[in-house]
VEXDREN-2710 file (C-alpha; in Angstrom, 1 decimal):
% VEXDREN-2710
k/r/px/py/pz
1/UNK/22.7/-3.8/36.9
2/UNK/20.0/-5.7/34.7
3/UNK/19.7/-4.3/31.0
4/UNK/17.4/-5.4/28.2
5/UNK/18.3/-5.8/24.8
6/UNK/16.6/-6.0/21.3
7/UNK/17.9/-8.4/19.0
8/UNK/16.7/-8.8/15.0
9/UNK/17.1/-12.6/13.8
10/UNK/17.2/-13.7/10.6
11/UNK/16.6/-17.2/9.6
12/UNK/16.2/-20.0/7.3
13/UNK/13.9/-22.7/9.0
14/UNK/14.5/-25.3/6.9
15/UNK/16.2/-27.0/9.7
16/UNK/14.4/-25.9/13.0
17/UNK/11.5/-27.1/14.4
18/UNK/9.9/-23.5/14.4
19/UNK/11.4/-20.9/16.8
20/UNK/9.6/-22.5/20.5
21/UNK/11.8/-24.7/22.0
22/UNK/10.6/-28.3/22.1
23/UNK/11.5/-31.8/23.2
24/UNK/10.9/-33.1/19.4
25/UNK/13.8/-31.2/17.7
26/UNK/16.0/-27.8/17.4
27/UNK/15.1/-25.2/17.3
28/UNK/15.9/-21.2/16.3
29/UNK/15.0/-20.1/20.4
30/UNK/17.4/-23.2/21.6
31/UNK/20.5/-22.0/19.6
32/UNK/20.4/-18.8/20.9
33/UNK/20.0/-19.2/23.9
34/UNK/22.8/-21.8/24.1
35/UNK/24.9/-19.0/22.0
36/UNK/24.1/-16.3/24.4
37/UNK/24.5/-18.5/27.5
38/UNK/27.9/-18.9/26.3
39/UNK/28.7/-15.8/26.1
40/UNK/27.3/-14.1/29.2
41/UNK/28.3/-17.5/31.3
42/UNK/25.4/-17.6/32.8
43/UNK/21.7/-19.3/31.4
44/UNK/20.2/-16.9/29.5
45/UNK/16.5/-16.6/28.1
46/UNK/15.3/-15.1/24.7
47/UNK/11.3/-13.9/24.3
48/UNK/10.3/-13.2/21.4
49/UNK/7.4/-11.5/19.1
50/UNK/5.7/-14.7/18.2
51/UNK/6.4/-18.0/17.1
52/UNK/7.1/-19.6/13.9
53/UNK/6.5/-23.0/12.7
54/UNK/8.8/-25.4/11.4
55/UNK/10.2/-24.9/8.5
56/UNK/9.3/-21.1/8.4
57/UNK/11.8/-18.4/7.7
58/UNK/12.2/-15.1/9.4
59/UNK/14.1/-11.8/7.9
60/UNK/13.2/-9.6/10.9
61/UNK/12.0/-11.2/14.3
62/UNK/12.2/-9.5/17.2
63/UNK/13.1/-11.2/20.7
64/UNK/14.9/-9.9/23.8
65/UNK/16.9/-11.0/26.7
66/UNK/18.2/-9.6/29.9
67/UNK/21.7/-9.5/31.0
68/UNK/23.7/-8.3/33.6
69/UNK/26.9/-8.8/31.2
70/UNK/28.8/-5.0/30.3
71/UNK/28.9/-5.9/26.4
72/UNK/27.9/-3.4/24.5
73/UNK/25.3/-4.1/21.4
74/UNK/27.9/-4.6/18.7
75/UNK/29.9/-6.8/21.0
76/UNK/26.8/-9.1/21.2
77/UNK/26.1/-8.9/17.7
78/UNK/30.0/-10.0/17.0
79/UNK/29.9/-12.6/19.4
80/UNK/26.2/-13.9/18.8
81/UNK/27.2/-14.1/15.2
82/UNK/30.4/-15.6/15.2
83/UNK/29.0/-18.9/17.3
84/UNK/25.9/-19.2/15.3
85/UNK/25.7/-21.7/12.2
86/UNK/25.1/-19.8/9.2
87/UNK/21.3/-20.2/9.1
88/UNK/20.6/-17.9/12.0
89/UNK/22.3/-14.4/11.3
90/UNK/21.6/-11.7/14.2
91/UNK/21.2/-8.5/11.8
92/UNK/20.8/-6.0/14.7
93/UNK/21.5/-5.8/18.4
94/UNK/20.1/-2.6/20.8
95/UNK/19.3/-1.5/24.3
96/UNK/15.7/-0.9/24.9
97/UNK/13.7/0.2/28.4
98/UNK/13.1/-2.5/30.7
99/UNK/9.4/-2.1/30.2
100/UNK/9.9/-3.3/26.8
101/UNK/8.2/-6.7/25.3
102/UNK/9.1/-8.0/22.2
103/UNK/5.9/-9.8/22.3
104/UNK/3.2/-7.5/24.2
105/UNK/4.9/-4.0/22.5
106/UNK/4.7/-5.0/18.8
107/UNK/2.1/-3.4/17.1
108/UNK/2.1/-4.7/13.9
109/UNK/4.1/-7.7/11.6
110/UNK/4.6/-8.8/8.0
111/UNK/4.3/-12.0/6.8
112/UNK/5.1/-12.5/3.6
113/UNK/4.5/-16.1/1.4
114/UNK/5.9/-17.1/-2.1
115/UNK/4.6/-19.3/-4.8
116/UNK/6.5/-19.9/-7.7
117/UNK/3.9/-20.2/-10.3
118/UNK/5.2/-21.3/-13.5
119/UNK/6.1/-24.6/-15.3
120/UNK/9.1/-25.2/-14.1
121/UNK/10.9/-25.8/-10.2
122/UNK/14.0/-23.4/-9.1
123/UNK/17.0/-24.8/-7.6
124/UNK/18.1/-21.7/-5.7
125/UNK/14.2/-21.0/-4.4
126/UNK/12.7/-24.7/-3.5
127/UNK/13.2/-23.8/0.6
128/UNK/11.5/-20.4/-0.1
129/UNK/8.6/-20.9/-2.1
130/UNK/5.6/-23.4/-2.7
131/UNK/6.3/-24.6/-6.1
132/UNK/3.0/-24.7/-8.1
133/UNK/3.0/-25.7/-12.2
134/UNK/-0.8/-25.2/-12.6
135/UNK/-2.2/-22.0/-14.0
136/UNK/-3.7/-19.7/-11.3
137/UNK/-6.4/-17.2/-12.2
138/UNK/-4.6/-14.2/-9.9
139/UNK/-7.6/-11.3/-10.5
140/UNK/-10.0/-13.9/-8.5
141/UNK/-7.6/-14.1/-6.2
142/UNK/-7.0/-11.0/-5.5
143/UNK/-10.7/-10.6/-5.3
144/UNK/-11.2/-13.5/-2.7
145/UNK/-8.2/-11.3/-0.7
146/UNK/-10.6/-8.5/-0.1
147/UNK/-12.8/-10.5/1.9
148/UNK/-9.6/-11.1/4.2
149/UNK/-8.9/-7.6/5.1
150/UNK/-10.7/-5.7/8.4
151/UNK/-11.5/-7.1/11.2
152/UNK/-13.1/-10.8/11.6
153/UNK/-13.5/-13.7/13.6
154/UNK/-10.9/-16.3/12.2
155/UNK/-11.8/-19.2/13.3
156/UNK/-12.0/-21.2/9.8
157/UNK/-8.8/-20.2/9.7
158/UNK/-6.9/-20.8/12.3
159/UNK/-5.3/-24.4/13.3
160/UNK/-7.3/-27.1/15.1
161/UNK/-5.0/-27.1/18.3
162/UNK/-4.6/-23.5/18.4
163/UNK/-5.5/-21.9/22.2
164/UNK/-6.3/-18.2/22.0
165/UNK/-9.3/-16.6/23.9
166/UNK/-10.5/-15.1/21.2
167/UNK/-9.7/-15.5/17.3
168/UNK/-10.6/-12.3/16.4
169/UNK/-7.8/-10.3/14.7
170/UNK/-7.2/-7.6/12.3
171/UNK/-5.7/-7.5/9.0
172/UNK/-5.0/-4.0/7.8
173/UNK/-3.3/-5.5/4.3
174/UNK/-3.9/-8.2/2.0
175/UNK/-1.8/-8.1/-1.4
176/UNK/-1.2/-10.1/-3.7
177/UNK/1.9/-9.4/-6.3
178/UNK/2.8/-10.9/-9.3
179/UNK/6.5/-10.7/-10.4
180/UNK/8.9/-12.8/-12.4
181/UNK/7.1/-16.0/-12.2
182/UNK/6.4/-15.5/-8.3
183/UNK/3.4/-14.5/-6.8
184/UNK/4.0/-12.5/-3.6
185/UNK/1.2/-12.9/-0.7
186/UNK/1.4/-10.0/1.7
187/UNK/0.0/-10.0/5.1
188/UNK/-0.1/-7.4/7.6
189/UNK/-1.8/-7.1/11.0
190/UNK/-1.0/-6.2/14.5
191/UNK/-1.7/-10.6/15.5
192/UNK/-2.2/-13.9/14.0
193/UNK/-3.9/-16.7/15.0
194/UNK/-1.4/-20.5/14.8
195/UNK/-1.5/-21.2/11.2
196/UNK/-3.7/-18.4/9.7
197/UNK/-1.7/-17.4/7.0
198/UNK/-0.5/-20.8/5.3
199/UNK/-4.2/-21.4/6.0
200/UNK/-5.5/-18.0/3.7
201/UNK/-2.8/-19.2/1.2
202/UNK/-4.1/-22.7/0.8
203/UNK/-7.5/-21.1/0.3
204/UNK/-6.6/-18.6/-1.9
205/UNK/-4.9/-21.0/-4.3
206/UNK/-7.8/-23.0/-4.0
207/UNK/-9.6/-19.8/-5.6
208/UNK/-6.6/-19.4/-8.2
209/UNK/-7.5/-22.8/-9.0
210/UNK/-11.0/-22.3/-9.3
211/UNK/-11.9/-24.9/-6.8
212/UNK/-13.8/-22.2/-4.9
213/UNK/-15.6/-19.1/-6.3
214/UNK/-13.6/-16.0/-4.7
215/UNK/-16.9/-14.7/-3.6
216/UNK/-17.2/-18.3/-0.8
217/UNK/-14.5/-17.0/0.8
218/UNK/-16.9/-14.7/2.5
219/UNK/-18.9/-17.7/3.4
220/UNK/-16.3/-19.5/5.1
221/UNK/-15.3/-16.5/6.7
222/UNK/-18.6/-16.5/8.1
223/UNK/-19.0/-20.3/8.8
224/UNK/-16.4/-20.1/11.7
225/UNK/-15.0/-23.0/10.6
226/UNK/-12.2/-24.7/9.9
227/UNK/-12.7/-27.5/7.7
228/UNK/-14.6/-25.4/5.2
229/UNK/-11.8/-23.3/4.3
230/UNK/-9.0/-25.0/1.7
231/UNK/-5.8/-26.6/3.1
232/UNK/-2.7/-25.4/4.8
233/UNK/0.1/-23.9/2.3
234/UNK/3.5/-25.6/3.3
235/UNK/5.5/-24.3/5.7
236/UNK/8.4/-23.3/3.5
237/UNK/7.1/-20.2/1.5
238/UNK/6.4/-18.4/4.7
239/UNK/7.9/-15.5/6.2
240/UNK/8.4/-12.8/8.7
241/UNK/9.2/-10.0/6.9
242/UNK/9.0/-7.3/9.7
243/UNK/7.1/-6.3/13.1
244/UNK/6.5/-2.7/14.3
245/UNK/6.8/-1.2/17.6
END
């Protein structure tokens, strides 16, 4: 009999080519699915909520796979975790109802992105964080954030190549913390278009900076647009914090 499972992956991307798999590198979907192939002895597919891109990390996402295999969930989560290198770490393993989609049945996700804004790098946080010495004037950004939150057409926002019907999407939060030398970018929504929130945090540094008033960010918001907005944060100071079901 055909069962469908829920697994929670965390992972550093540093050395992934994002979670899709791809003819240009590895990447976090490949592994696992090689890893649970192995396993069940028999080819195996893994969906998941969304997809990262390379380089991003994940504490939480979401993907499922069915199986005819009479493991039980903490057998897979042994198993999964004892072929895996140590940058992909399967933190939870559960049945769910056939009917279940880790993509189509999440209702909301977290992405979180850190800068480390202060004069000097960290050895222990370079692959988490965008390193950035210059002074940033937070209160504008936090202002210029504001102008993120509801509903909006996010075109200037979203990558060149990225193919959705519509790039309208909703973001219920928009936070910006300040803590120890790191600034902590919170963003939380039920979708996101390819590139969106590297592509807010390049603008809103932009406004920390005082490159752009925080008040444009309305404007480009309303330019539908993509080369009016600032550039795309790296990769590396993303990640998935969560998604909701």
């Amino acid at each position: 009999m055909k069962k469908k499972y829920l697994l929670i992956v965390e992972y550093e991307g540093t050395a992934y080519h994002g979670w899709q798999v791809q003819k240009n590198g590895i990447s976090i979907q490949e592994v696992l699915e090689k890893a649970l192939s192995k396993i069940t002895n028999t080819p195996t597919t893994v969906l998941s909520s969304g997809r990262t891109d390379a380089g991003v990390h994940a504490e939480g996402m979401p993907a499922h796979f069915v199986t005819e295999s009479k493991m039980k969930p903490s057998e897979f989560q042994l198993a999964l975790n004892s072929l895996l290198p140590h940058d992909i770490t399967i933190r939870e393993v559960r049945r769910v109802k056939m009917a279940f989609n880790a993509r189509s049945s999440a209702r909301r996700k977290l992405y979180r992105y850190t800068i480390l804004n202060r004069d000097y790098p960290s050895a222990l946080n370079f692959r988490r964080s965008w390193f950035i010495p210059h002074e940033l004037d937070v209160p504008a950004m936090r202002r210029a954030a504001k102008y993120l939150q509801g509903m909006h057409d996010f075109t200037s926002f979203q990558a060149g190549n990225c193919n959705v019907k519509s790039p309208v999407r909703c973001m219920d939060r928009v936070e910006i913390i300040k803590q120890d030398g790191f600034l902590i970018l919170e963003f939380e929504g039920k979708g996101f278009l390819k590139h969106m929130v590297r592509n807010f945090v390049g603008t809103l540094v932009y406004v920390g900076r005082k490159k752009f008033p925080a008040r444009q960010v309305k404007s480009i918001l309303e330019a539908r647009n993509r080369k009016v907005a600032g550039p795309t944060a790296p990769s590396h100071g993303l990640c998935l914090i969560k998604v909701e079901y």
